[in-house]
N, C-alpha and C positions, 0 to 999 in steps of 0.2 A: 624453555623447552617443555613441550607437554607428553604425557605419555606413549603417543602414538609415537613421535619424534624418537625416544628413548628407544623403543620397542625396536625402531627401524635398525637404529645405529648399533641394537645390540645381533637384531641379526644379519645384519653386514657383517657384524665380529664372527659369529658361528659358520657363516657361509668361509668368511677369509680361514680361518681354522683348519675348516676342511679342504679345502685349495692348497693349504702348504703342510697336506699329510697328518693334521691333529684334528681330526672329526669328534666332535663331541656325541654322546651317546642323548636318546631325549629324555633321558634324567636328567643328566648334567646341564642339557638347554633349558629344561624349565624352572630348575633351581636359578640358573644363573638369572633370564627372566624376571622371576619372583625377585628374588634379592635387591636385583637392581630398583624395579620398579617399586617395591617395597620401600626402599629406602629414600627415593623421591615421594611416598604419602606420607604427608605429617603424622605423627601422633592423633589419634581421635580424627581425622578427618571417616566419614563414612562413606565407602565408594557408593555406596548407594545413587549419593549426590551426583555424582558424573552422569548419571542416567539422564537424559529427558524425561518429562513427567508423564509421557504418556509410556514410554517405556517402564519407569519405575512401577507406575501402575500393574502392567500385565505381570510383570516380573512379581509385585505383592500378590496379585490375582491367585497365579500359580504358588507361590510358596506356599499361602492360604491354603490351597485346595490340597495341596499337597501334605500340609501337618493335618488337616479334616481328616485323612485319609491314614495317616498314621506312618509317611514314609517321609524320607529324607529327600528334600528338594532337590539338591546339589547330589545326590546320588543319584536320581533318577536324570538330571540333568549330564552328568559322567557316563551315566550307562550309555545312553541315547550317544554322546561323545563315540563312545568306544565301538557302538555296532555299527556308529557310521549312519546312523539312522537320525531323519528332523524331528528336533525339535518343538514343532507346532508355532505355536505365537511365540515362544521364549526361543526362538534358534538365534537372535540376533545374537544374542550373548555371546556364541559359539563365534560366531561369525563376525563381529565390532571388538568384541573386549576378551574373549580366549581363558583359559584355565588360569592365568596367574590373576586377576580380576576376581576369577570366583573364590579363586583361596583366599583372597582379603576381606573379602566378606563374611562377618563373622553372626550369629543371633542376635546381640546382642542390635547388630546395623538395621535388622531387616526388621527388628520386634520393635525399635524406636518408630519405624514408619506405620507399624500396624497401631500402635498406640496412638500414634497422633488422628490415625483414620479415626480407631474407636470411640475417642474424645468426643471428635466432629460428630459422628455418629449418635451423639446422647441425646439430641437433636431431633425432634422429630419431624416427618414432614408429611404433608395431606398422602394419604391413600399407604401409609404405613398400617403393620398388622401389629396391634401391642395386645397385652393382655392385662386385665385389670382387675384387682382385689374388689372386694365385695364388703371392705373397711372402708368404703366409698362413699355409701350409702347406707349401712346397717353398724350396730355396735358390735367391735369380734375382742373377747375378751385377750388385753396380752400375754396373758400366759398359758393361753389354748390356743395356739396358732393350728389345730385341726379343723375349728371352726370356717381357719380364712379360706376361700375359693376363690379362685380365679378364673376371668370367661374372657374370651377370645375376643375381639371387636378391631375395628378397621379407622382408623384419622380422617376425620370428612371436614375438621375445620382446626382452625390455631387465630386465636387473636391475642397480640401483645396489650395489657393495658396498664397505664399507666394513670394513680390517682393521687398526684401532687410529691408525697413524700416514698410511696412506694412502686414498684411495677411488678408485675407478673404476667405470664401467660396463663392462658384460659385454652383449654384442648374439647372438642367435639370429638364424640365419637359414636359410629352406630356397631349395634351388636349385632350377632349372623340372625336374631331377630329380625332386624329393621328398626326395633328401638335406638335411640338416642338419648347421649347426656352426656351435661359436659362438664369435666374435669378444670375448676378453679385452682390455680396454683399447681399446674403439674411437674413445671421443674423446680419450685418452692418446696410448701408444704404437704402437697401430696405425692413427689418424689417416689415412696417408699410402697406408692399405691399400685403401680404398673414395672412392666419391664417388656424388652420387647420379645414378640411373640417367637419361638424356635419349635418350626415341627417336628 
């Protein structure tokens, strides 16, 4: 029996309730709700996972945009709830999976999937904006990190090479010059040389 199934047969129960004089109030339906369906999700399972992936996505999308911004996803998700008002790209929620789905969803659900993006993200790919130390090319003493600078440049190329016992990636990049050069060992040993650009 999958959720949906659950969901139906518990409010066939709250419909029958009220037909023979014991209406439940909609606290009481959506504790009972919760409860029930709570207690069909394993341990650790992440409702997240129910989601299709394209769904998951916009649903990260908005969380994302919404911690940037300094407000509670699911608050603003409740408000919209409550005045009755769409919720833009994320109304499916409202509309597919309803208030006991989102109270299972906890940070910890939503920041596993943001991590795994950010992982993938370390990554870089043509026509990315990274920014790059200047311990690249010149000597910057370690223990004067006032010396290091960093200049803005754009990914115009990546070749993987590999030469027998070891491999690396090799990174192109042009500066808002027009210059170019390219970064030997950027997810190696010059790592520690770039990060990506944030304006």
């Amino acid at each position: 029996m999958n959720q949906a199934e659950i969901k139906a047969i518990l409010e066939a129960a709250i419909l029958r309730c009220s037909q023979v004089g014991y209406p439940l109030n909609e606290q009481q339906k959506e504790i009972l709700l919760e409860t029930v369906l709570d207690s069909f999700n394993p341990i650790g399972q992440n409702p997240l996972d129910e989601l299709s992936m394209e769904e998951r996505q916009i649903l990260l999308d908005f969380i994302f945009e919404q911690e940037q911004k300094n407000l509670s996803w699911k608050a603003s998700l409740l408000n919209d709830w409550l005045n009755n008002k769409d919720s833009g790209n994320v109304q499916f929620i409202r509309e597919s999976y309803g208030i006991g789905w989102l109270n299972r969803v906890q940070p910890i659900h939503w920041k596993e999937y943001l991590e795994q993006i950010s992982i993938t993200r370390e990554k870089l790919q043509i026509g990315d904006r990274i920014e790059v130390s200047n311990r690249l090319w010149e000597w910057v003493q370690e223990n004067n990190l006032l010396t290091q600078e960093w200049y803005v440049c754009q990914v115009v190329g990546l070749k993987d090479i590999e030469d027998g016992e070891s491999s690396y990636t090799n990174c192109l990049i042009r500066f808002e010059n027009g210059a170019e050069f390219e970064i030997e060992g950027i997810y190696q040993w010059n790592k520690v040389n770039w990060r990506f650009f944030k304006p």
